[in-house]
C-alpha positions in Angstrom: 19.1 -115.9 51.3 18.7 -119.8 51.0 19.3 -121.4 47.8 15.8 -123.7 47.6 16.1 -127.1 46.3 15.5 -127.3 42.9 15.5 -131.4 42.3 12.3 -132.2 40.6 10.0 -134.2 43.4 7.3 -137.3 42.5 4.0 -137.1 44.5 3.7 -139.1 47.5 3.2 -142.7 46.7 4.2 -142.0 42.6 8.4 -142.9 43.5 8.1 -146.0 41.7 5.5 -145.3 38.8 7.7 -141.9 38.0 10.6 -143.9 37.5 8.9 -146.6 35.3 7.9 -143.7 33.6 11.3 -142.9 32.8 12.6 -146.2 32.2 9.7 -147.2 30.0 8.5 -144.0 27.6 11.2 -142.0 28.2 10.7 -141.0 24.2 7.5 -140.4 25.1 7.0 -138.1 28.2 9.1 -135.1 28.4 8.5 -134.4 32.2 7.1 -138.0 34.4 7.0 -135.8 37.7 5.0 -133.1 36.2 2.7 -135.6 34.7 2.5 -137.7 37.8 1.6 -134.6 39.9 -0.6 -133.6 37.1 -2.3 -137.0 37.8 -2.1 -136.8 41.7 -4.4 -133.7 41.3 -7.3 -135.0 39.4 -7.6 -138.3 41.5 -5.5 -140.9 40.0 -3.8 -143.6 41.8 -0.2 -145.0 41.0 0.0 -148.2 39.5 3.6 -148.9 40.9 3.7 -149.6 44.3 6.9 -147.7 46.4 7.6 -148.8 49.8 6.2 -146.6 52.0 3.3 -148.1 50.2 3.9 -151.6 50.1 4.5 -151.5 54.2 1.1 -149.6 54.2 -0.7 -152.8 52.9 1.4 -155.1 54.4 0.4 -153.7 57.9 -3.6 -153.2 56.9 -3.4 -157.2 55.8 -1.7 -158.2 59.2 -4.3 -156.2 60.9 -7.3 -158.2 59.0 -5.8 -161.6 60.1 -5.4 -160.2 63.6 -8.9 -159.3 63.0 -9.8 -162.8 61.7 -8.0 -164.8 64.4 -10.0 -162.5 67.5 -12.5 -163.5 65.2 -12.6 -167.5 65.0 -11.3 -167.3 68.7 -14.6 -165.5 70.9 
């Protein structure tokens, strides 16, 4: 039988808010990734941005200039 991994997992997008969680109320929150998943189920959105979701916006803005420049050219 496989050992499963047991290393505690942040929802997609939550990377960075789950560790600012830990840096920031450690004291205060006994488990950030439950809490973040917790939080990912009723509909909230991270505040921290992690990369995958920083290159997200990054290629929706290049596609609104590309956008923009068809735009002001025909």
């Amino acid at each position: 039988m496989m050992e499963r991994d047991k290393r505690a997992k942040s929802p997609p997008g939550w990377g960075k808010t789950v560790e600012k969680m830990k840096e920031e109320h450690d004291d205060e929150i006994d488990n950030p990734f439950a809490l973040a998943w917790w939080m990912h189920n009723k509909g909230h959105k991270p505040h921290k941005k992690d990369a995958a979701a920083e290159f997200e916006d990054a290629l929706a803005s290049e596609r609104v200039v590309e956008r923009f420049h068809r735009a002001l050219e025909g």
